[in-house]
C-alpha positions as CSV (number, residue, x, y, z in Angstrom):
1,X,22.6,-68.2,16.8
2,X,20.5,-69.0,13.8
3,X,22.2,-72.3,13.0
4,X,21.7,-73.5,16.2
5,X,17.9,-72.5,16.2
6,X,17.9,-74.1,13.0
7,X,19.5,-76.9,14.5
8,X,17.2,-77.2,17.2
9,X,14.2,-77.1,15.3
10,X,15.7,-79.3,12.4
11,X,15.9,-82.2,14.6
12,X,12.7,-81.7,16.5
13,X,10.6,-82.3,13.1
14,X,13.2,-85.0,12.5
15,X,11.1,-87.5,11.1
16,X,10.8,-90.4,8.1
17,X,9.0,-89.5,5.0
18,X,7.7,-92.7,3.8
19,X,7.1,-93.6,0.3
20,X,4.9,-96.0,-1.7
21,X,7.6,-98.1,-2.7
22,X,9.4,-98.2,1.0
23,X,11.6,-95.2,0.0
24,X,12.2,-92.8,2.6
25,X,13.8,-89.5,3.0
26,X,15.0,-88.5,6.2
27,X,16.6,-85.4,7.3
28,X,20.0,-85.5,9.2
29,X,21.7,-82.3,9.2
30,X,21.3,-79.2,7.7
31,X,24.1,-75.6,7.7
32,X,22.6,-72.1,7.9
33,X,24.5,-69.5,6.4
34,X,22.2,-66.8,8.3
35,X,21.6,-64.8,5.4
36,X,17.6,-64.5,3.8
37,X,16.6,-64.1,-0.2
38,X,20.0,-63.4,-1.1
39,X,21.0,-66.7,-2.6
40,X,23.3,-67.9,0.1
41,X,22.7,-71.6,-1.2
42,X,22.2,-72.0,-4.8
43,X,24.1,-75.1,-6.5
44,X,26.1,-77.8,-4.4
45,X,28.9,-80.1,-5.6
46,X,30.6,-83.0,-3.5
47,X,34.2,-84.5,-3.5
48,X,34.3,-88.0,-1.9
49,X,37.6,-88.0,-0.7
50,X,37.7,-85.1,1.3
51,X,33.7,-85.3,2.2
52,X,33.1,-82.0,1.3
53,X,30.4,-80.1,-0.3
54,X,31.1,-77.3,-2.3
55,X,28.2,-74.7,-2.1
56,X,28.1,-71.9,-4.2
57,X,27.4,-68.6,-1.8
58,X,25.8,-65.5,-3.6
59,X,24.9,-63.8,-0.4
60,X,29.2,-63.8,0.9
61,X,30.3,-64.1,-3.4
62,X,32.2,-67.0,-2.1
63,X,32.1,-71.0,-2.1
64,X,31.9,-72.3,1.2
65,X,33.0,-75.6,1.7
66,X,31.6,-77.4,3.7
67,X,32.8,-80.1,6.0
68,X,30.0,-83.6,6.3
69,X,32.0,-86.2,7.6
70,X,29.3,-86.0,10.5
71,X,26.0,-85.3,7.9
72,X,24.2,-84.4,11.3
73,X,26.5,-81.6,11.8
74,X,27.7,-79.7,9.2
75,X,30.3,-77.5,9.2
76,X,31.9,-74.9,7.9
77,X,35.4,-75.4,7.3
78,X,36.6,-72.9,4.2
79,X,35.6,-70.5,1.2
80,X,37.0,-69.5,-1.9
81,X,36.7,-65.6,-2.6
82,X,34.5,-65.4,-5.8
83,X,35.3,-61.7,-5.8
84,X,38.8,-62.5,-6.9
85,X,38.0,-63.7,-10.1
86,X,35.1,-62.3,-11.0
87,X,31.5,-60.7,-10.0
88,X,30.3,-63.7,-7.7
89,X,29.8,-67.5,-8.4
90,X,27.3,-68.8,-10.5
91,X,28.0,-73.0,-10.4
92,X,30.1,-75.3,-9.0
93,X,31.4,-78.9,-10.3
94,X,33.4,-81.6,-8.9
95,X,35.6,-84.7,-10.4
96,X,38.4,-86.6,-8.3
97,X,39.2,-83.7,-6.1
98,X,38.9,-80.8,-9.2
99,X,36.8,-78.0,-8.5
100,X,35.7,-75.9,-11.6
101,X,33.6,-72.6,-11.1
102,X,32.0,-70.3,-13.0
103,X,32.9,-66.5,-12.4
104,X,30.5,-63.9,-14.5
105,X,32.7,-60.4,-15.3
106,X,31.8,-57.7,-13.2
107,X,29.8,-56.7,-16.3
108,X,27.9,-59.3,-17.5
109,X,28.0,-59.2,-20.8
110,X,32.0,-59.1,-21.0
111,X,33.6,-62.5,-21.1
112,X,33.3,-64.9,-17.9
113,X,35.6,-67.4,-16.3
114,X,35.9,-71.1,-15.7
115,X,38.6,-71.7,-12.4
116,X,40.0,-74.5,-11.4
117,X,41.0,-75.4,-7.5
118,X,41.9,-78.2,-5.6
119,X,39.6,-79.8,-2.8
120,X,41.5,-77.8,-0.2
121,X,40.2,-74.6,-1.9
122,X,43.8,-73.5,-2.7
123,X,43.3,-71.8,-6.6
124,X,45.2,-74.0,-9.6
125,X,43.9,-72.2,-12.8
126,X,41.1,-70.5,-14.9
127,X,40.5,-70.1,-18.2
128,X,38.7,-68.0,-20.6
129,X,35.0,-68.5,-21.7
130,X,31.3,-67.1,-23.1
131,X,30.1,-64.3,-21.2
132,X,27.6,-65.4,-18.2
133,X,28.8,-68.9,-17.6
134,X,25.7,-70.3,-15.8
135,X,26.8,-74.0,-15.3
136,X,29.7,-75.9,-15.1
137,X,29.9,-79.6,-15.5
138,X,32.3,-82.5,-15.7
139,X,31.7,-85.1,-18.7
140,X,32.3,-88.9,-16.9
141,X,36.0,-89.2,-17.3
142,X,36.8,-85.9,-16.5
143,X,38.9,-84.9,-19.1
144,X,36.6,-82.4,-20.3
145,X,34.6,-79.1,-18.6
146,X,31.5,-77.7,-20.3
147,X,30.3,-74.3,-19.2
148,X,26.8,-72.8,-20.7
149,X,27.1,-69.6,-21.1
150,X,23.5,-67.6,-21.1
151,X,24.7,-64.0,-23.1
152,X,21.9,-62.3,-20.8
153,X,21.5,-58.5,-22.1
154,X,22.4,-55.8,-19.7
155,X,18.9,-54.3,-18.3
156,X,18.7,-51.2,-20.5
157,X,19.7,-53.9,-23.4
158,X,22.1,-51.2,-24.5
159,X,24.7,-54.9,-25.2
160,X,23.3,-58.2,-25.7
161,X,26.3,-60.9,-26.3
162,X,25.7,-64.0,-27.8
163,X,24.8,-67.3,-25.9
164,X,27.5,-69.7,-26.3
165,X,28.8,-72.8,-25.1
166,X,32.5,-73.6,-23.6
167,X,34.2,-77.2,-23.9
168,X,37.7,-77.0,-21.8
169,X,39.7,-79.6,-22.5
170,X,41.4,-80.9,-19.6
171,X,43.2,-83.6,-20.6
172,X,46.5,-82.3,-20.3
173,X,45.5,-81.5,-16.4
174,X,44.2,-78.5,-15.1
175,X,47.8,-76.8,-13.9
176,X,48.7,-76.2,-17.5
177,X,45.2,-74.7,-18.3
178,X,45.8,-71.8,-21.3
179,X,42.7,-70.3,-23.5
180,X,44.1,-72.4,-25.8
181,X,42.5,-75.0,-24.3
182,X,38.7,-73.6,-24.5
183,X,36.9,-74.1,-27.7
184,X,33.7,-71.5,-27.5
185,X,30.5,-73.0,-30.0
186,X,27.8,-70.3,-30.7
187,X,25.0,-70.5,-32.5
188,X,25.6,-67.5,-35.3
189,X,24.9,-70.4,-38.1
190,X,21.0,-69.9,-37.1
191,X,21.0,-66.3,-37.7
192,X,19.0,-65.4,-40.2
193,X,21.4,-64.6,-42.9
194,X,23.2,-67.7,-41.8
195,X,24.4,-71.0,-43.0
196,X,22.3,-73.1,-40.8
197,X,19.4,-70.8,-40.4
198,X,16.8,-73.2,-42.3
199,X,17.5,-75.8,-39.5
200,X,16.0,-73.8,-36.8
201,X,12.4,-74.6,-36.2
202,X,10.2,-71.6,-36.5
203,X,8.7,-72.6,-32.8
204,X,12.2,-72.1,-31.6
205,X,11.8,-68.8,-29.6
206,X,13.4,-65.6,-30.8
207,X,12.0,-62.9,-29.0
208,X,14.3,-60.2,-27.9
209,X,14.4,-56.6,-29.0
210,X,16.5,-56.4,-32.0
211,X,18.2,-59.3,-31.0
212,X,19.5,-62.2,-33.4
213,X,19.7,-65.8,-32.9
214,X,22.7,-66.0,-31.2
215,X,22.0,-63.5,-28.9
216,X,18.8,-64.9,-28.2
217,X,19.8,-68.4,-27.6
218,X,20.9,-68.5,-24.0
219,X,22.2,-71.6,-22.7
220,X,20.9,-73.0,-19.4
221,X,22.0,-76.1,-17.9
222,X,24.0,-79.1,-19.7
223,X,23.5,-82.6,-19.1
224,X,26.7,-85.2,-20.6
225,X,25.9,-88.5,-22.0
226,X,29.3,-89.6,-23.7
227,X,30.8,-87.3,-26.3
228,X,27.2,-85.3,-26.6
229,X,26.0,-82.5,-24.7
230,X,22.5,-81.9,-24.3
231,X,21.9,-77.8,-23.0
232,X,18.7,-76.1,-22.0
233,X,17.8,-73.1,-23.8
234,X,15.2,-72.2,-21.4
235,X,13.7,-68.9,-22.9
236,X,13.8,-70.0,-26.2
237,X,12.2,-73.2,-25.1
238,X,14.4,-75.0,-26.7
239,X,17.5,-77.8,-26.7
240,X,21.1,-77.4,-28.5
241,X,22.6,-81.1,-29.2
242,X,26.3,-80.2,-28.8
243,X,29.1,-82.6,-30.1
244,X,31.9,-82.6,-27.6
245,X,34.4,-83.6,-29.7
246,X,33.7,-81.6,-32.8
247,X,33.3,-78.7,-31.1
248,X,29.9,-78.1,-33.0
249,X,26.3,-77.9,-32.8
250,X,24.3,-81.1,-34.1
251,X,21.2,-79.4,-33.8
252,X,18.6,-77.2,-31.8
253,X,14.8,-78.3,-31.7
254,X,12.5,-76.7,-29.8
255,X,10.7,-78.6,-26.9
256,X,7.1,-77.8,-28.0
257,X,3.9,-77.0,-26.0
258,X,1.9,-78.3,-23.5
259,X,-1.9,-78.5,-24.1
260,X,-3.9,-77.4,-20.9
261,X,-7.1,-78.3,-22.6
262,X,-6.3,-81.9,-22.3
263,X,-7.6,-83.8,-19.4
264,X,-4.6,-84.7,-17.5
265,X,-2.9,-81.6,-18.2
266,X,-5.1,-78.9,-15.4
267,X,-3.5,-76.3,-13.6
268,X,-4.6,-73.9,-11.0
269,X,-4.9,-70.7,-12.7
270,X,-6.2,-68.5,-10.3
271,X,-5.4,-67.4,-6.7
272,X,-8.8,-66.0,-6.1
273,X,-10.8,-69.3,-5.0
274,X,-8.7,-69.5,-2.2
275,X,-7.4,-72.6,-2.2
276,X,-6.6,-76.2,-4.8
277,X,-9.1,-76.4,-8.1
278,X,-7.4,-77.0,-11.1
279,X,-9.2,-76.9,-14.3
280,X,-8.9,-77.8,-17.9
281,X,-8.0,-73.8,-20.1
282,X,-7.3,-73.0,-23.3
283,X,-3.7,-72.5,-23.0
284,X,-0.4,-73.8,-23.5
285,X,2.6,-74.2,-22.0
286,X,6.4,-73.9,-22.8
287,X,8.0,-75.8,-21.0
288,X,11.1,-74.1,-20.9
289,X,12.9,-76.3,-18.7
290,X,15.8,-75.3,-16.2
291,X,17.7,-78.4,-14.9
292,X,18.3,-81.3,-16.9
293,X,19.6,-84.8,-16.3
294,X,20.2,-87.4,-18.9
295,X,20.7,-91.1,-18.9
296,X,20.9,-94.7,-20.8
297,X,18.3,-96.7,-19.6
298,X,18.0,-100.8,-20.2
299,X,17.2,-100.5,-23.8
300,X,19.9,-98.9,-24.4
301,X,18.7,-95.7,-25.0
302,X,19.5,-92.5,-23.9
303,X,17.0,-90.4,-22.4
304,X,16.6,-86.7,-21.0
305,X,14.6,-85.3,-18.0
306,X,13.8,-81.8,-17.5
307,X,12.2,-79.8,-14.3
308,X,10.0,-77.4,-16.6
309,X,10.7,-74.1,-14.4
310,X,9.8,-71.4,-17.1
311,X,11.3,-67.8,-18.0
312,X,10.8,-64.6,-19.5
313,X,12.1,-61.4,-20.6
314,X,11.8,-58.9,-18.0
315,X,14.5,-56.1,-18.5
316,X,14.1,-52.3,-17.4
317,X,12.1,-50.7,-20.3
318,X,10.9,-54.2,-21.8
319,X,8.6,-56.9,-20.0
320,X,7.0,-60.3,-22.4
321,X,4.7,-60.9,-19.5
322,X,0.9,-59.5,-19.1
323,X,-2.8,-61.1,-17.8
324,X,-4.8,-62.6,-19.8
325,X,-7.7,-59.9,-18.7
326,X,-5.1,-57.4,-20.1
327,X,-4.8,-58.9,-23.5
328,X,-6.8,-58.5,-26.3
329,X,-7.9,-61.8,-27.5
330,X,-9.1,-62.5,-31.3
331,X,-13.1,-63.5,-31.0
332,X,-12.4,-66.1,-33.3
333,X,-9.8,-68.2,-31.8
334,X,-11.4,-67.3,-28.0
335,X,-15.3,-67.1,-28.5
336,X,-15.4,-67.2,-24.3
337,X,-12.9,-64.8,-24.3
338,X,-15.2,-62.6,-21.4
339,X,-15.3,-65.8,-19.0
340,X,-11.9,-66.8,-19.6
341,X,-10.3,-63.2,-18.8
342,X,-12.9,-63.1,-15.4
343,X,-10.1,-63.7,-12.0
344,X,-12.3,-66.4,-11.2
345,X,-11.1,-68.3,-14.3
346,X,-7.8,-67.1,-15.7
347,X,-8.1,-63.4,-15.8
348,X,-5.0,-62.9,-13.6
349,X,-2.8,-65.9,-15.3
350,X,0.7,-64.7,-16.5
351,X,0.7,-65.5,-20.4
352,X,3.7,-64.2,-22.6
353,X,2.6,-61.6,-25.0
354,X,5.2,-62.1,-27.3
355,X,4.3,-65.2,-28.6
356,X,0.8,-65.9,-29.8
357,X,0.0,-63.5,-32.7
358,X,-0.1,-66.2,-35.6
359,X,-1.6,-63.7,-38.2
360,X,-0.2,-60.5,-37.3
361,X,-3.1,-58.3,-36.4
362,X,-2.0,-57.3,-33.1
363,X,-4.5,-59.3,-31.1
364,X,-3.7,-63.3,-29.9
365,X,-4.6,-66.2,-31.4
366,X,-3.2,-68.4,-28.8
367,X,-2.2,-67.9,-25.3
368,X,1.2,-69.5,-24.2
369,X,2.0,-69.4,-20.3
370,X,6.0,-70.1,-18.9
371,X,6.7,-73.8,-17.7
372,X,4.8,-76.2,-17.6
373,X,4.2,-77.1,-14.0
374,X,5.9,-80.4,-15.2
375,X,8.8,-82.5,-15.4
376,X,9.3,-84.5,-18.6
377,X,10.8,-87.4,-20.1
378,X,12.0,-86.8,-23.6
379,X,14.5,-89.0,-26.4
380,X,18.0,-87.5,-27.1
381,X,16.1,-85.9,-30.2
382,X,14.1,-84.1,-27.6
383,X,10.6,-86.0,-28.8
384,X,8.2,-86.1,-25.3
385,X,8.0,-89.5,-24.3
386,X,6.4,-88.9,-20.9
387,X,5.4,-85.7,-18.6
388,X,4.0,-85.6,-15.2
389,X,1.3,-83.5,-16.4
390,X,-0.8,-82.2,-13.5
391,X,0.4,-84.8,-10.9
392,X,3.5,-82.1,-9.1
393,X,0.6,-79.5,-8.1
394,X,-2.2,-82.7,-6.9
395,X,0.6,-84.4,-4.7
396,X,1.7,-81.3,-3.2
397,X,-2.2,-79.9,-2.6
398,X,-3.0,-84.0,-1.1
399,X,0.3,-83.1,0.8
400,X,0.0,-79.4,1.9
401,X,-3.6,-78.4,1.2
402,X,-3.5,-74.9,3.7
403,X,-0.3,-73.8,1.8
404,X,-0.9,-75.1,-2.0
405,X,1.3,-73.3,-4.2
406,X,2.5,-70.7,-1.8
407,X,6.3,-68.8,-2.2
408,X,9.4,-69.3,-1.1
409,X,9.0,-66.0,0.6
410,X,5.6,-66.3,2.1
411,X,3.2,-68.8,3.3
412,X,0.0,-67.5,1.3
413,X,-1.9,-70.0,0.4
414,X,-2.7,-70.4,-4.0
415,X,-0.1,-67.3,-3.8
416,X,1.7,-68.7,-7.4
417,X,-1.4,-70.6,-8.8
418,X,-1.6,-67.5,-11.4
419,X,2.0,-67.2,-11.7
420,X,4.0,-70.7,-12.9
421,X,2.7,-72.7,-9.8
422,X,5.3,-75.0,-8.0
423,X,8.0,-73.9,-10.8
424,X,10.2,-77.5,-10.9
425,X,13.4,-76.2,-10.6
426,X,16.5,-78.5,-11.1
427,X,16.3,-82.3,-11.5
428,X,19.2,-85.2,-10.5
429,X,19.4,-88.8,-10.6
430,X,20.5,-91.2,-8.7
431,X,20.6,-95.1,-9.0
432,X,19.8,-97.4,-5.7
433,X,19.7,-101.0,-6.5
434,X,18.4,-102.3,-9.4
435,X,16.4,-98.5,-9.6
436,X,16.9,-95.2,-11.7
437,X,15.4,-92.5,-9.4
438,X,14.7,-88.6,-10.4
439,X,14.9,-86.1,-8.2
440,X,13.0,-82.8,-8.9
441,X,13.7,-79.4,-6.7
442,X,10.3,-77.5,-6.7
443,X,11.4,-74.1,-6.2
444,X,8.7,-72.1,-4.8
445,X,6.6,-74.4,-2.5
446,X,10.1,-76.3,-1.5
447,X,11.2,-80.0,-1.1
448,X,11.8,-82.5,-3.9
449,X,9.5,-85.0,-6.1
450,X,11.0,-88.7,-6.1
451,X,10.0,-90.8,-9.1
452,X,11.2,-93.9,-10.5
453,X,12.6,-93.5,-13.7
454,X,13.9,-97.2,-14.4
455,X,11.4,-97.2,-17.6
456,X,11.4,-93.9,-18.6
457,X,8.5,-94.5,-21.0
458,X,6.6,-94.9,-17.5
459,X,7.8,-93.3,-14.7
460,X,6.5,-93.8,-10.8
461,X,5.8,-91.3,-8.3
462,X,7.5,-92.2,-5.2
463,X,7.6,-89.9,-2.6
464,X,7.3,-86.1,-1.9
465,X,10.0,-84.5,1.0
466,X,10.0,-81.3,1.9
467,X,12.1,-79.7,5.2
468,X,9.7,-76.6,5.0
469,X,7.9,-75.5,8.3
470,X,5.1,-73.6,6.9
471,X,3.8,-72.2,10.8
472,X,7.3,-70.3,10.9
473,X,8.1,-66.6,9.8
474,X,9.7,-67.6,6.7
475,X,12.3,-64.7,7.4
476,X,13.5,-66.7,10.3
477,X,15.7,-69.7,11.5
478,X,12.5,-71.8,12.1
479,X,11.5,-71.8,8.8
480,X,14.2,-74.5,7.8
481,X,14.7,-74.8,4.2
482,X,13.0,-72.2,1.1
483,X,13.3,-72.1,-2.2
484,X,15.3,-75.0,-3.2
485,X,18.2,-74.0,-6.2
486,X,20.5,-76.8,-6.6
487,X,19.6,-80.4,-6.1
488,X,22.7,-83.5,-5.5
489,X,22.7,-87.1,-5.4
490,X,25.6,-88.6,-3.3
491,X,25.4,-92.6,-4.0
492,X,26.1,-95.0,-0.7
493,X,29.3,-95.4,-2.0
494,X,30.8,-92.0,-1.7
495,X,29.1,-91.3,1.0
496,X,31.1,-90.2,4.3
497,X,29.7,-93.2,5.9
498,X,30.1,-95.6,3.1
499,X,26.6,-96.6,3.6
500,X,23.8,-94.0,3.0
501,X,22.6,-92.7,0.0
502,X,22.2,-88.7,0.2
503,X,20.6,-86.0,-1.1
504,X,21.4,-82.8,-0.7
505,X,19.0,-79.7,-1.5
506,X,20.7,-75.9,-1.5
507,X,18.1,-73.6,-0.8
508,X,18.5,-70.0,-2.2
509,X,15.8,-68.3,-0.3
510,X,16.8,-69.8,3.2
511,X,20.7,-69.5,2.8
512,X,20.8,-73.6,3.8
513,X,22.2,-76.4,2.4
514,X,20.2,-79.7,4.0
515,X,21.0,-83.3,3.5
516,X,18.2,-86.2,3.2
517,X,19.5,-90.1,4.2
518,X,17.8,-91.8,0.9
519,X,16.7,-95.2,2.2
């Protein structure tokens, strides 16, 4: 009954989002899984030949596969049984009819599982790898699987593995799969007493209780560009250069920090003026990005785009995140410290208290919030080339002004202003044309950011599309889509149709996977 209310009121709102450019994202179908906050929808994968997405299902612990010859109904045609090889499904990745999965153990901090299955669901292999594997991907000729592994600490932080990253090499076909095959690179060369451990930048993050290096590097999301791997380390704000076929780490720099006291760079900090009024602070931001997507561009150059969610610490017994009106803040450094820790100003704004104390005194020096409200263009070496700076929260204020940075949960207007705003979530690309296009999930307020990315050194906002209908319970079918996880791009070409460029949004909150027509 949900699905078909969903349905119902899916194709009721039906309607064109035009762009500046003539781009347009249109809904056509969407499939409810009938399940709320329990991350029914989370990361999506297609194979062409069998036009099926592959949707990974916290809410059942399965993958349901889902049938779109017809994108306008969807349907549910299989599942793979996540509990069978390990705690639940945490990614999903596609190449010629391969599926690869990530399976956490049971305990997370025990060694996970990469699995291998045909298109039909039917299980072919799995293999051994770092404990927590996050996200799977394909490199472009599919001969090789990398999984980043996070090493997240149990919640009394009794065990805290190492981060790691897996590189599976499939070129002897996924049937003959053997451990053998999986070469694990950690980053144990950082820690302190070891070989590498002048190369890390002292602003790369290392934060956890007792923790060293490699246990505090936890590996996010991978983006492929040839032989070279380019991971997020989101807490540690930070990205590990990975060399495919060396099996080794080139090198880890840290992404640096955003300066909200720059014009161009205002946030909302406070949900207590009711409504959209960003302001300049004195505050910076990690960007700590989630998703990343990388690609050459006409000069030749490779280039890396983030959606700068932000992440912290927050274990039973142990918490990095306070107010600023709860901090003690050196008179020196914050002369307005009073009006600056007022709600009306930033009093209520999450900062990390970890991070901050330059001289050691106990009080802060600088205040450093999580994300940076942002997504970012950056050279393979990780140097900023461009960032969106306060442009995600003005479009979606122009766009939505009675619901500016609410939840995913909730509808309450400047909810999140105090708490990472729209937090950008994942980021795809997709090429129409002559055209390089980036497509940004925003994970609490819902849809997805279009730019053009053709020059990267100056990217164009293009169109905002979110399937959200903010008058609904969000608890309900009518609500459509919340909390967007996972974000696809399904070129013309491989489309079930032949014809239509797609892109598909998995929403955690709402358990349903939707799919735009990209015109």
């Amino acid at each position: 009954m949900r699905k078909l209310i969903l349905l119902v009121v899916l194709f009721a709102l039906m309607l064109p989002i035009s762009a500046q450019d003539g781009l347009t994202l249109t809904p056509l179908g969407s499939y409810a899984t009938g399940l709320f906050d329990e991350g029914a929808a989370e990361i999506a994968a297609y194979d062409a030949a069998t036009k099926t997405l592959f949707v990974v299902n916290g809410g059942a612990s399965t993958i349901d596969l889902l049938d779109i010859t017809d994108p306008t109904n969807i349907t549910l045609k299989g599942q793979i049984d996540a509990a069978q090889y390990g705690d639940n499904a945490t990614s999903v990745a596609t190449y010629n009819g391969l599926i690869a999965v990530a399976f956490p153990a049971s305990d997370k901090t025990e060694a996970g599982v990469v699995g291998f299955f045909n298109a039909d669901g039917s299980f072919i292999s799995k293999v051994t790898v770092g404990a927590l594997p996050d996200m799977v991907t394909f490199n472009a000729d599919g001969t090789k699987v990398v999984s980043a592994n996070e090493g997240e600490p149990n919640d009394d932080y009794s065990s805290d593995p190492e981060g790691s990253v897996s590189i599976i090499n499939l070129s002897n076909g996924a049937a003959t799969l053997t451990d053998a095959d999986v070469v694990t690179v950690g980053f144990g060369d950082f820690n302190t007493d070891g070989a590498r451990a002048a190369e890390l930048p002292a602003e790369v993050r290392v934060f956890g209780p007792n923790a060293t290096v490699a246990q505090d590097l936890e590996p996010e999301y991978v983006a492929i560009v040839g032989d070279v791997a380019y991971v997020t380390i989101q807490e540690a704000n930070a990205l590990a250069v990975i060399d495919l076929a060396a099996g080794s780490v080139t090198k880890i720099v840290s992404f640096g920090f955003k300066d909200h006291s720059l014009e161009g760079n205002r946030i909302d900090t406070t949900d207590a003026d009711g409504g959209f009024a960003l302001q300049n602070v004195p505050v910076f931001g990690m960007y700590q990005p989630d998703g990343i997507a990388a690609f050459t561009a006409a000069d030749g150059m490779t280039y890396l785009l983030t959606a700068n969610e932000g992440d912290t610490r927050d274990y039973d017994g142990y918490s990095e995140e306070g107010e600023v009106s709860e901090i003690t803040l050196d008179a020196a450094a914050f002369p307005d410290a009073a009006a600056l820790q007022t709600e009306e100003i930033a009093g209520k704004l999450e900062i990390v208290t970890s991070t901050g104390d330059t001289d050691g005194d106990g009080d802060l020096d600088a205040l450093y919030l999580p994300g940076a409200r942002s997504f970012t263009v950056w050279t393979a070496d990780g140097v900023l080339v461009w960032d969106s700076g306060e442009a995600i929260e003005t479009i979606t204020a122009e766009r939505y002004p009675d619901y500016f940075n609410s939840s995913n949960d909730d509808t309450e207007l400047d909810d999140r202003s105090d708490n990472k705003g729209p937090e950008p979530e994942g980021v795809t690309l997709g090429v129409i044309g002559d055209k390089t296009y980036a497509f940004i999930a925003l994970e609490r307020i819902g849809g997805a950011m279009v730019y053009d990315v053709t020059d990267p050194t100056a990217p164009a906002f293009v169109t905002y599309a979110n399937n959200r209908n903010f008058d609904a319970d969000p608890e309900t079918a009518e609500a459509l889509d919340l909390g967007p996880e996972g974000v696809l791009f399904i070129p013309a070409v491989n489309a079930p149709d032949g014809q239509t460029n797609l892109l598909v949004l998995a929403n955690e909150i709402s358990g349903t996977t939707t799919i735009f027509a990209v015109k």
